[in-house]
C-alpha positions in Angstrom: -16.2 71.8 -67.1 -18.6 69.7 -69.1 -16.6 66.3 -70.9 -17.5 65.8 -74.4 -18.8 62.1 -74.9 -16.3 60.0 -77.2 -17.9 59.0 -80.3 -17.1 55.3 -80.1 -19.2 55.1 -76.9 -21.8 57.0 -78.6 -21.3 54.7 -81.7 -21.1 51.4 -79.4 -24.4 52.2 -77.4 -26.2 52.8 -81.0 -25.1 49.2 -81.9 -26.0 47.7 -78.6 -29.5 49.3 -79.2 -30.0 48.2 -82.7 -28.6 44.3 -81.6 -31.1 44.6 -79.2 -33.8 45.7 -81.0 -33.3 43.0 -83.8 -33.2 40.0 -81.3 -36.2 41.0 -79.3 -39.0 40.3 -82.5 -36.9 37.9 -83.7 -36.9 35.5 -80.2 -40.9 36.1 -80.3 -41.2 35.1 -83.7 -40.0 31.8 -83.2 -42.1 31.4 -80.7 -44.8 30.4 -83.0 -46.0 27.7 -85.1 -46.8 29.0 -88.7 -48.5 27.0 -91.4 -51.1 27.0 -94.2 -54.6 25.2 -94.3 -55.9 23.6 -97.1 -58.9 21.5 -98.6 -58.0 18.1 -100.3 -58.0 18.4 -103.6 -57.2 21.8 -103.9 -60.6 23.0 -103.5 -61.9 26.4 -101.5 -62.6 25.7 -97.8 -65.8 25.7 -96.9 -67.0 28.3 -94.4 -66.7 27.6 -90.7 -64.4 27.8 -87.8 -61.0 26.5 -87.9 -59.8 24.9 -84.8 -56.3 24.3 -84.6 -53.8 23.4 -81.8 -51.0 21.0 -80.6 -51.9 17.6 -79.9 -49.6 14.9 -78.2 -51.3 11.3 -79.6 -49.0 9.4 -76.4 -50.4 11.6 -74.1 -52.4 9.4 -71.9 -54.3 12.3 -69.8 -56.4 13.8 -71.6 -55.4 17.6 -70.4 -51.8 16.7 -72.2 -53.2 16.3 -75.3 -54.4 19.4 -76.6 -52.3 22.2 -76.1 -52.0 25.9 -77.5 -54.8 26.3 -79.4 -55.9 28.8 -81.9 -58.9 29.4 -84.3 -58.9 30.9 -87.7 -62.5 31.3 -89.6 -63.0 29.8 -93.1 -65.2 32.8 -95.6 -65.4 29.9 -98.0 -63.8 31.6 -100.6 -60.2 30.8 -99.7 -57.7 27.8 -101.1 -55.8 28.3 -98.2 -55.5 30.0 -95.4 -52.8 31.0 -93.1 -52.6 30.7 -89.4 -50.0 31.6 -86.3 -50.3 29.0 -83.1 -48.1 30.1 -80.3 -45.8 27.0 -78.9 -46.3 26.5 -75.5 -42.8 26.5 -73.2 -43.5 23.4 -72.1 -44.2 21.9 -75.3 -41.0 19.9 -76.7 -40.4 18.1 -80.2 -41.0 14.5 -79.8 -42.0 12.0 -82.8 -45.6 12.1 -81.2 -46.4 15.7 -81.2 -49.0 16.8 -84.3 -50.8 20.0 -85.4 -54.3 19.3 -86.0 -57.0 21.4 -87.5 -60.7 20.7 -87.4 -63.3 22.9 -89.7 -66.3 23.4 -88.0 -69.5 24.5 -89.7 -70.0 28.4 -87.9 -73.7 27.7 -86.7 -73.9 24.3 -84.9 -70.0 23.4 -84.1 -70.9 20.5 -86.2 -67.3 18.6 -87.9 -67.0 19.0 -91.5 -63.4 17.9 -92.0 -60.0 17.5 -90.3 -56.1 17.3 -91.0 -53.1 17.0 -88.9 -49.3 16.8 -89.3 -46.6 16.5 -87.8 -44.7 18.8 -85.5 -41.3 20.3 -86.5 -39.3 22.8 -84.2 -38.8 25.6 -86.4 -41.0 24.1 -89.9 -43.7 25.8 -91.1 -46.4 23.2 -91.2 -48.8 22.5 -94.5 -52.2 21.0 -93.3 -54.8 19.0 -95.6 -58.2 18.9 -94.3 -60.3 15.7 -95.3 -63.9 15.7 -95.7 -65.2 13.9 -92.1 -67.8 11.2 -93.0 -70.5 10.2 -90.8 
């Protein structure tokens, strides 16, 4: 004789399911570092390659430094621009830690301007890029 399956099992699998399916994109998500890019002054960004990652300024080896990097390119059209950096595991929130981006012209890698700021678990980060003088 076949059992009929109760309904609240039924009913308490579906919810185990959905609870599970809700946490998983959520834990990724906060995995990442999101923030904007802008120029000083409010002006468009000029177009090149934006480098962006995690820096440690106490780090004394240079391999600690720069961590988890991403790049986002610049049209030139754009006020700001949006970007996702994935936080390394290792990576912990200490008063030293900062997100830097560097715009760098697309055809030579040549440094047109650079902003930073500081790292907060869990804060989306707004970055100002400076004009780099030579």
């Amino acid at each position: 004789m076949q059992h009929l399956t109760d309904r609240r099992k039924v009913l308490l699998a579906a919810g185990v399911a959905a609870a599970a399916m809700m946490t998983g994109p959520a834990a990724a998500q906060s995995t990442d570092i999101r923030g904007t890019v802008e120029f000083e002054g409010g002006a468009e960004i000029p177009k090149g390659q934006i480098a962006i990652y995690l820096e440690d300024s106490a780090a004394q080896n240079g391999t600690q430094n720069r961590t988890a990097e991403a790049r986002v390119k610049s049209d030139g059209g754009s006020r700001t621009i949006d970007f996702s950096l994935p936080l390394p595991e290792t990576a912990v929130a200490n008063p030293t830690m900062q997100i830097v981006a560097r715009l760098e012209r697309a055809d030579d890698g040549w440094l047109l301007a650079r902003g930073s700021a500081d790292f907060t678990a869990g804060a989306p980060a707004q970055i100002t890029l400076y004009t780099v003088m030579y």
